[in-house]
ZAMARGU-4260 file (C-alpha; in steps of 0.2 Angstrom, whole numbers, plus 5000, padded with zeros to 4 digits):
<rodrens>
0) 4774/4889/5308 | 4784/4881/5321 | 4800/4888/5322 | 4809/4876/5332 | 4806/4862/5318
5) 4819/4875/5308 | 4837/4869/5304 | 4842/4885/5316 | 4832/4892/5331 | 4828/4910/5323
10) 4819/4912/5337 | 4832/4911/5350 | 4841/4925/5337 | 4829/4938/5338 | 4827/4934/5357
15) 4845/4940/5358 | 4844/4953/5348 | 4849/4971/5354 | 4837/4978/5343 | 4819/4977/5339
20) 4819/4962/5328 | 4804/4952/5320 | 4802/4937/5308 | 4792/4938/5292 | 4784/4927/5282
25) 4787/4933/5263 | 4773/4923/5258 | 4758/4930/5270 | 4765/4945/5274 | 4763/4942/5292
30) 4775/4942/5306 | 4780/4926/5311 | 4791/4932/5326 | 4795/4946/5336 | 4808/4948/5351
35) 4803/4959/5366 | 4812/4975/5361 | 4799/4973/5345 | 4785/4971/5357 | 4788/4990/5368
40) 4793/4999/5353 | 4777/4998/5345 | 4767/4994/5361 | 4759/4978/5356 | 4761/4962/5364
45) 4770/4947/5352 | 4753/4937/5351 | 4747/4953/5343 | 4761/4956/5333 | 4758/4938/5324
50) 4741/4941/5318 | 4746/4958/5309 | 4758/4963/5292 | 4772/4971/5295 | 4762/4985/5285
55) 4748/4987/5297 | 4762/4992/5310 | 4767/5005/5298 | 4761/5023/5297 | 4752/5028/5281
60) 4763/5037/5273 | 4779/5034/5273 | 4795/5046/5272 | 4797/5045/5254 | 4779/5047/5251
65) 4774/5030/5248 | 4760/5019/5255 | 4767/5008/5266 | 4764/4991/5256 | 4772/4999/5238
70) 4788/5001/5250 | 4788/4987/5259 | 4786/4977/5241 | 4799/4986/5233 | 4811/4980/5248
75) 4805/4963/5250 | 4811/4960/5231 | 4828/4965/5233 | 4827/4955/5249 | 4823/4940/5239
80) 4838/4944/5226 | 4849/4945/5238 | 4850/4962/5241 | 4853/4969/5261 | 4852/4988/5263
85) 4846/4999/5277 | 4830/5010/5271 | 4820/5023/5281 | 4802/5016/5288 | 4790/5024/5300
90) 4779/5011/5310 | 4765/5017/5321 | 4765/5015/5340 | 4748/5004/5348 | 4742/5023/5356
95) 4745/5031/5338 | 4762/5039/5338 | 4772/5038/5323 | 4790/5030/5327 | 4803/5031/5312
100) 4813/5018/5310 | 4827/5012/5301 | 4823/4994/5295 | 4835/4982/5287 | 4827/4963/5277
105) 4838/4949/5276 | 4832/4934/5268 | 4836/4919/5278 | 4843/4901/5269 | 4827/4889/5273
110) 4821/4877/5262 | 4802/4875/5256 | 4798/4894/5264 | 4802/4911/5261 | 4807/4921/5276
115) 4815/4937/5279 | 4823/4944/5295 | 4819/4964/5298 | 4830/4972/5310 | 4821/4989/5315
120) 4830/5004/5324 | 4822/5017/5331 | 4829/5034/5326 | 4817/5044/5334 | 4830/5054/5345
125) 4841/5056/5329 | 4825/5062/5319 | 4818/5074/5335 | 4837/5081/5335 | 4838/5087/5318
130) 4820/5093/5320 | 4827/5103/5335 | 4843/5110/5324 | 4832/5114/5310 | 4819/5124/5322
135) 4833/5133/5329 | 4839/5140/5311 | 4821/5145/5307 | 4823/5154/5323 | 4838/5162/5321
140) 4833/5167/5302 | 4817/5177/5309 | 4828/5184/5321 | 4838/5189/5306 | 4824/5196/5298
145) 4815/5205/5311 | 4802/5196/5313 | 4789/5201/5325 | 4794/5196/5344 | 4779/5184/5347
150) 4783/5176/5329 | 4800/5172/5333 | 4796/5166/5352 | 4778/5155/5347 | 4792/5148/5335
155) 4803/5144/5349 | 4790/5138/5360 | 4782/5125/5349 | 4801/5121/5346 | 4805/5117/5364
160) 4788/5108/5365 | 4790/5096/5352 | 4807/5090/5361 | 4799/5087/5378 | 4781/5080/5377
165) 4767/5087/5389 | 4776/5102/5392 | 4768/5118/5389 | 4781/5136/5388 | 4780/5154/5391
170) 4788/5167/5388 | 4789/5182/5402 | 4797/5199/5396 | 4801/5212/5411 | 4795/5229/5408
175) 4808/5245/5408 | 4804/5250/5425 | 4813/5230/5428 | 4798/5226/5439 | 4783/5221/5429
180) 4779/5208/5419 | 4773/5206/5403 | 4768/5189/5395 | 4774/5189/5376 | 4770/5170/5372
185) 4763/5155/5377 | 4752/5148/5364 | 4749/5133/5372 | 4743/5140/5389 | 4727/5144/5394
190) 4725/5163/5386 | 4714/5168/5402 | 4730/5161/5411 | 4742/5172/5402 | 4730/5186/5403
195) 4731/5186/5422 | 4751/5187/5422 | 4751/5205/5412 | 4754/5219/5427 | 4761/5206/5440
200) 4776/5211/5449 | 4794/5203/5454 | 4797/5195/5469 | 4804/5181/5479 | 4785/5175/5481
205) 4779/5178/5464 | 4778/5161/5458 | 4793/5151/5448 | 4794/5165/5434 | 4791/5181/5447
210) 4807/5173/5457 | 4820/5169/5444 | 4819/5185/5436 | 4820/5193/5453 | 4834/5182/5458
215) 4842/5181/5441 | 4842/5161/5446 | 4836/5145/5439 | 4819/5141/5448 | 4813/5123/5449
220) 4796/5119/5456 | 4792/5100/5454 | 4773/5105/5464 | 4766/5121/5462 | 4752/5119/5479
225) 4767/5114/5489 | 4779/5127/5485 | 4777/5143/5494 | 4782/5152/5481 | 4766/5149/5473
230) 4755/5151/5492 | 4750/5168/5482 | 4746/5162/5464 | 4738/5147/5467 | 4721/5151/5462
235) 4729/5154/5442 | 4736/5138/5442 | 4726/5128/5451 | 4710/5130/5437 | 4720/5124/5422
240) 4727/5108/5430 | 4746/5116/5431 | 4757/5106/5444 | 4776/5109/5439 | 4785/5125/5435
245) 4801/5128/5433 | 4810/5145/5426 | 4825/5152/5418 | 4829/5170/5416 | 4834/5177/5404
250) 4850/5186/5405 | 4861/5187/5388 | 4874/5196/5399 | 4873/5188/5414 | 4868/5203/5423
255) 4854/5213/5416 | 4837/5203/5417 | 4825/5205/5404 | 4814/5193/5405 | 4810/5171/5407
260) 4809/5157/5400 | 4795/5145/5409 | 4791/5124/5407 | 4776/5120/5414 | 4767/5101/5418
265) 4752/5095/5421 | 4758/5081/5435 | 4769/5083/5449 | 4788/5082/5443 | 4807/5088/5443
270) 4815/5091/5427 | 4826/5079/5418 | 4844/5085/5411 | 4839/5086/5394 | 4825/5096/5400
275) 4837/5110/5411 | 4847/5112/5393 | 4832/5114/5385 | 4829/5130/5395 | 4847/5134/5393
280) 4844/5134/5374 | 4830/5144/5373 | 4834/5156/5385 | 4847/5160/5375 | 4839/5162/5359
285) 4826/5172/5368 | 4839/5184/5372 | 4848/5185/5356 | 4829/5191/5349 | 4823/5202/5363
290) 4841/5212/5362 | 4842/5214/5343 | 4824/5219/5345 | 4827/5235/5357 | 4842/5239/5348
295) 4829/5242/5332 | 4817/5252/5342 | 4833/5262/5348 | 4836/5264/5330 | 4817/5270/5327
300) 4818/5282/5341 | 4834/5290/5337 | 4829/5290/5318 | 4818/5307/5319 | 4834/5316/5326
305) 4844/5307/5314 | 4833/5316/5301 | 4836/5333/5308 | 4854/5329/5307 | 4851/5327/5291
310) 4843/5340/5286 | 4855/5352/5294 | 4871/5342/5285 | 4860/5344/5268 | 4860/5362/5271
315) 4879/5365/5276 | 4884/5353/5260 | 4872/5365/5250 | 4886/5382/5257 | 4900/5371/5254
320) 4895/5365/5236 | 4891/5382/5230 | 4909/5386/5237 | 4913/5372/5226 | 4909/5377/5211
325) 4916/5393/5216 | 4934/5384/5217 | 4933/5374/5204 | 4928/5388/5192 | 4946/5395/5199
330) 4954/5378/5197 | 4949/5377/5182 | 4956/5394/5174 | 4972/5390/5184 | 4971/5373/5175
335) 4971/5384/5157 | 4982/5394/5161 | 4992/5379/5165 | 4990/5370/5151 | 4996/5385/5141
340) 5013/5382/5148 | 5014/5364/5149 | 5014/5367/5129 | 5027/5380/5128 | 5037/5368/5137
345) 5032/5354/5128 | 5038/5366/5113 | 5052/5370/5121 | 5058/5351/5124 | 5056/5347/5110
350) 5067/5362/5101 | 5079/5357/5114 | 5079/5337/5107 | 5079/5343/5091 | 5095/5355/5095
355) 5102/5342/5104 | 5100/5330/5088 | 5105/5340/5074 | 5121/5346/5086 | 5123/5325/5088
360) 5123/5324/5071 | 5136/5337/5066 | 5147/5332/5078 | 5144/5314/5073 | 5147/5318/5051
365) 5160/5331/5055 | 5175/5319/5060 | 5171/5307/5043 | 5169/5322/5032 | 5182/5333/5038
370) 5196/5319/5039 | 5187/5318/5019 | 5191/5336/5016 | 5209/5336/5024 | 5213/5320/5012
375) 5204/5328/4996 | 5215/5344/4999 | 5231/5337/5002 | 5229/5327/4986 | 5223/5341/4978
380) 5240/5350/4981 | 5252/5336/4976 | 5241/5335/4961 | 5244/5351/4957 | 5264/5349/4963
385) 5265/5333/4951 | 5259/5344/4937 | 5269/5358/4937 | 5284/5341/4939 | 5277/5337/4924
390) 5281/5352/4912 | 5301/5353/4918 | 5302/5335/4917 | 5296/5320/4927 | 5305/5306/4936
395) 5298/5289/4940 | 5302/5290/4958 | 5289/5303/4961 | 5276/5296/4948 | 5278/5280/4962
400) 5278/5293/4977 | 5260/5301/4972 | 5253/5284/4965 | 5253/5278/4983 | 5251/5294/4989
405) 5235/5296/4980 | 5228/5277/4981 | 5232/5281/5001 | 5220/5295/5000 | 5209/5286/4989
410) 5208/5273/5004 | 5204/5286/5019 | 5191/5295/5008 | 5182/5279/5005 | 5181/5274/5022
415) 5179/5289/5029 | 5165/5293/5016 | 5157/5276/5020 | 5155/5281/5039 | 5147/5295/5034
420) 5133/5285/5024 | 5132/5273/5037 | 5128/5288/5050 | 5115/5295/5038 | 5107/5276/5036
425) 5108/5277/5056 | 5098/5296/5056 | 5086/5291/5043 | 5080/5276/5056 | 5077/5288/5068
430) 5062/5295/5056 | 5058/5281/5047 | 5042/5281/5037 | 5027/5272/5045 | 5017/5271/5030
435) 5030/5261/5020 | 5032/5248/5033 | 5024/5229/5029 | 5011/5224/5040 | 5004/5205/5040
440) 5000/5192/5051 | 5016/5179/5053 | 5021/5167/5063 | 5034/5173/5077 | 5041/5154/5079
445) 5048/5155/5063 | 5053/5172/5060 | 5065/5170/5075 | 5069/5153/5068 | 5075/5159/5052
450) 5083/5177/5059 | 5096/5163/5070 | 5104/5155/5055 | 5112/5171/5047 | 5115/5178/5066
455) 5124/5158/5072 | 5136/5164/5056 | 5141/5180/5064 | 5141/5172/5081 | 5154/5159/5077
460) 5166/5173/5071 | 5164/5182/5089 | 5167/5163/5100 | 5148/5163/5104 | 5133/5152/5100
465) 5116/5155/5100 | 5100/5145/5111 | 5083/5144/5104 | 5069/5145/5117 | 5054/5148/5105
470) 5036/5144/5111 | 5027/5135/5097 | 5013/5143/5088 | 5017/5159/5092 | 5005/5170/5079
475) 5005/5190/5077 | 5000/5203/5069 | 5014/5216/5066 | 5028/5222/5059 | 5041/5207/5054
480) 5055/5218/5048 | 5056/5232/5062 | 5055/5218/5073 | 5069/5208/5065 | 5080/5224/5064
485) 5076/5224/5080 | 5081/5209/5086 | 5098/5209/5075 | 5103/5227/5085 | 5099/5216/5102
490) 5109/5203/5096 | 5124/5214/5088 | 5123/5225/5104 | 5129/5206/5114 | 5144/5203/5103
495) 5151/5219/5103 | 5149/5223/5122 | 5145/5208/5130 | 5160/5196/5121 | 5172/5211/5119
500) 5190/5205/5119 | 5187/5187/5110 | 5179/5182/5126 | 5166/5167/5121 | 5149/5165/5128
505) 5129/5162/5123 | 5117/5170/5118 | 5100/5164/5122 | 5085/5171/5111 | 5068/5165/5118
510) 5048/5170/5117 | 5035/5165/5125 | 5017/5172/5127 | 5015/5184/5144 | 4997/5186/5143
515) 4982/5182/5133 | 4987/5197/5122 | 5009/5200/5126 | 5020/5189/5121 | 5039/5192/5128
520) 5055/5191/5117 | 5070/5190/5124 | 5090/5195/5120 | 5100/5187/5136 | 5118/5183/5135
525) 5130/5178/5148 | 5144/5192/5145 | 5153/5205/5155 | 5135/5216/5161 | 5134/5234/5163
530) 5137/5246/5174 | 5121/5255/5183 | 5128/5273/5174 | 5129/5264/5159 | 5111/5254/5159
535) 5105/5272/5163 | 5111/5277/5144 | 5111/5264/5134 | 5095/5268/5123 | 5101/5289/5123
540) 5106/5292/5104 | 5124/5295/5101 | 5131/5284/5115 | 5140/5271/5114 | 5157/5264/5124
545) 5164/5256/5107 | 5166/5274/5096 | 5182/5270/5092 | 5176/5251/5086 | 5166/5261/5074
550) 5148/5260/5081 | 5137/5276/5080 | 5128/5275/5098 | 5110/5276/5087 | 5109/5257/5085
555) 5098/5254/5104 | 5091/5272/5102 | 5083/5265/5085 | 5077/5248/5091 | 5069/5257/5108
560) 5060/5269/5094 | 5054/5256/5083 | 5049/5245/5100 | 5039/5259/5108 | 5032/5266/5093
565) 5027/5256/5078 | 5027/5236/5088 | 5016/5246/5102 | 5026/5240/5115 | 5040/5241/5128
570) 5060/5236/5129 | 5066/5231/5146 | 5083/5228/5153 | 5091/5217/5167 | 5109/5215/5168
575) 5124/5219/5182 | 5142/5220/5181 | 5150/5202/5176 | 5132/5194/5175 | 5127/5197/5156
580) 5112/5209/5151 | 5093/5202/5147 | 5083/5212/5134 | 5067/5210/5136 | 5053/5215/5122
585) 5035/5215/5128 | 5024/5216/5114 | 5006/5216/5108 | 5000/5200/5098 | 4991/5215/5086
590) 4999/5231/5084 | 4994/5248/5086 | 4982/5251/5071 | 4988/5268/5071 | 5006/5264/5070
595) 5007/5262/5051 | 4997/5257/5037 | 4993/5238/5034 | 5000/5227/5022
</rodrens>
């Protein structure tokens, strides 16, 4: 194919290049160009190159598994639709060394032949550097896993040796006398070479290794039969072709020595940058693994002692837990005995609330029915006075006088008569029947819906209105009636306290779901608040700061009762002096089975 015939000089192209580059004919699969950088990453000159496929430069398999022509064919496809993308291809070096590669075919625009350009980028460093990241976490994870030291540093040897071709590691540990030397890997040495290591000694003329640990120093020796160093050692080395050593001890406190990490080569040579760091890294790991490996063997020698501790603490809990029982068996007859009285004065509190209650109720009844009595005998005696009028002759004038005498009386015996059923309506509240109550499944939404329009009437005789703020859907299972008598007291409680005196205002009743299983109703109005003493009180029976208005004081009592009892739940309040009061009723969507009998 001659190339400069074609409407643009490709090869002038791929001559400029900055990466390998080659020219491909689609329709012999063989290269028709190649720039130099193409020529020294495979290590074939280009009149080589133009005789071959591009899939006899590639490696056999390839990283996605595939033979190199099922790839290569897939590729070439897109290429010829159009399609550029970067895919992952690992050619094969002239001395056999695979070099993966990045490859990318565009087609070119020439008439009458199909070609394709394939830029190819070598990634070797990138793949050999996340090799080396991922050989350092499978380091570090036998580490973890306390592993056996020559595991983990073979591991870390192969590691450093697959980074630095022709190298060949050791690792030296020191002994605990900090003197001798013992070799504890080095899998790609000579073993008779290792072998003659074991015993050595420190020294400033022990060889690379004897002289960093003894130093605590980087040691560099690009030629073992030239360094002094080595004057002593030389007949080791010299038998297995050894010719550069350089050494790193290993330190992970910067102090303490306990062993080296070594580099060895086969041809005279000082270490690269990337070789020195290389050391670093493993010197490090090494560390990390030698010192987590004593601290286990601390661990094992201290663990027969540890046993005896053991032992001696099993014995001393033995004492102490039959003192125990002792105790408890005395705890537990102070605990009756205990008991016993917490139920006399539960017994006795309760005698006391019940004193307390019947004493509430007499002195609540006595005022109605004693003004009752006064009227009843006061009428009685001008009945009597109007009798004996009657038989020595009666005048008009006091038929008239004890007509509205008596309707008077008639009028103060009603009303008085009245608060005395109301009170007793009240007392009955306090012990109302559970099993007469009407339990069924309703929808909260609308009961408080429909509770509002008889309350907005009684509202709009106080000055006040009423806000909804009901959560749709709102479903339980409860008791609609106690909670609507409930409500009403709430809401009644407002008017006549929070709006005393005419003063308008609203009254905002709203629920909404707490939980998945509470759902909060709440009373708020914006009214004149209460007092901390009075907030204290305000569901005790009996009081009330309206007596005179005519309110019993039982009204909060009842709606706590019915709250806490029957609903299953709890009555909150929030208020403060001139900043209105908040009921707050948190309630279960089910009440308490046990609180009544069902529908």
């Amino acid at each position: 194919m001659d190339l400069n015939s074609l409407e643009v000089n490709y090869h002038a192209m791929l001559v400029q290049s900055p990466d390998p580059s080659v020219l491909l004919d689609l329709d012999s699969g063989r290269l028709a160009d190649a720039n130099a950088r193409a020529e020294a990453l495979l290590g074939v000159p280009r009149a080589g190159l133009l005789q071959m496929t591009l899939a006899q430069l590639c490696a056999p398999i390839q990283p996605d598994g595939q033979a190199p022509a099922s790839l290569l064919d897939h590729h070439i496809a897109r290429a010829l639709q159009g399609h550029s993308e970067m895919f992952p291809l690992t050619l094969k070096h002239a001395g056999g060394a695979p070099v993966p590669c990045e490859a990318l075919l565009i087609r070119l625009p020439v008439e009458h032949q199909r070609l394709a350009h394939a830029r190819l980028v070598d990634i070797s460093r990138r793949v050999l550097a996340e090799q080396f990241r991922e050989g350092q976490r499978e380091v570090l994870e036998l580490i973890a896993r306390d592993a056996p030291l020559k595991e983990v540093f073979d591991r870390l040897v192969h590691l450093i040796e697959a980074q630095s071709p022709g190298v060949l590691c050791s690792v030296l540990l020191l002994d605990t006398d900090g003197v001798t030397v013992r070799p504890a890997s080095g899998p790609s040495l000579p073993a008779p070479y290792l072998e003659s290591l074991d015993g050595l000694r420190i020294g400033p003329d022990a060889g690379s290794c004897g002289d960093a640990m003894f130093e605590n120093k980087t040691v560099i020796v690009p030629d073992i039969q030239a360094d002094p160093r080595w004057a002593n050692y030389l007949k080791l080395a010299e038998p297995y072709g050894l010719r550069a050593c350089w050494s790193r001890p290993i330190a992970p406190d910067g102090v303490h020595v306990l062993g080296s990490f070594a580099m060895y080569y086969r041809e005279v040579r000082a270490p690269a940058e990337a070789e020195l760091h290389l050391a670093e890294i493993a010197t490090h790991l090494a560390g990390i693994a030698i010192q987590r490996n004593r601290r286990l063997e601390e661990l094992t020698l201290h663990r027969g002692h540890l046993e005896e501790l053991v032992a001696a603490r099993t014995a001393e809990l033995t004492a102490a837990l039959a003192r125990t029982d002792q105790v408890n068996r005395e705890l537990k007859n102070a605990l009756d005995t205990l008991s016993l009285a917490q139920g006399e004065l539960v017994r006795r509190d309760k005698m006391a609330a019940l004193g307390a209650l019947v004493a509430g109720v007499a002195h609540e009844l006595n005022t109605p029915i004693g003004n009752s009595l006064v009227v009843a005998t006061s009428l009685a005696e001008k009945t009597g006075v109007l009798a004996d009028t009657v038989t020595t002759g009666l005048r008009r004038s006091e038929l008239d006088r004890y007509l509205a005498d008596a309707a008077e009386a008639g009028a103060l015996l009603v009303r008085n008569l009245k608060r005395a059923a109301t009170l007793v309506a009240g007392f009955k509240q306090i012990a109302i029947d559970h099993s007469r109550l009407e339990r069924r499944a309703f929808s909260l939404t609308q009961l408080l819906s429909d509770l509002a329009a008889p309350l907005r009437v009684a509202a709009k005789g106080a000055g006040a209105r009423i806000d909804l703020a009901l959560e749709p859907g709102l479903q339980m299972d409860s008791y609609p009636g106690p909670l609507s008598q409930v409500v009403t007291e709430m809401f009644e409680n407002c008017l006549a306290h929070a709006f005393a005196g005419g003063r308008g205002g609203t009254v905002r009743i709203s629920a909404a779901m707490r939980t998945d299983e509470l759902v909060a109703v709440s009373v708020e109005d914006d009214g004149a608040g209460m007092a901390p003493d009075v907030q204290a009180r305000v569901f005790d029976p009996f009081f009330t700061t309206t007596m005179g208005a005519g309110r019993s004081g039982l009204g909060l009592h009842v709606a706590h009762n019915i709250v806490t009892g029957i609903l299953g739940g709890r009555i909150d309040l929030r208020s403060a002096p001139g900043k209105g009061a908040c009921f707050t009723l948190l309630l279960p969507l089910a009440a308490p089975q046990s609180a009544g009998a069902g529908a």
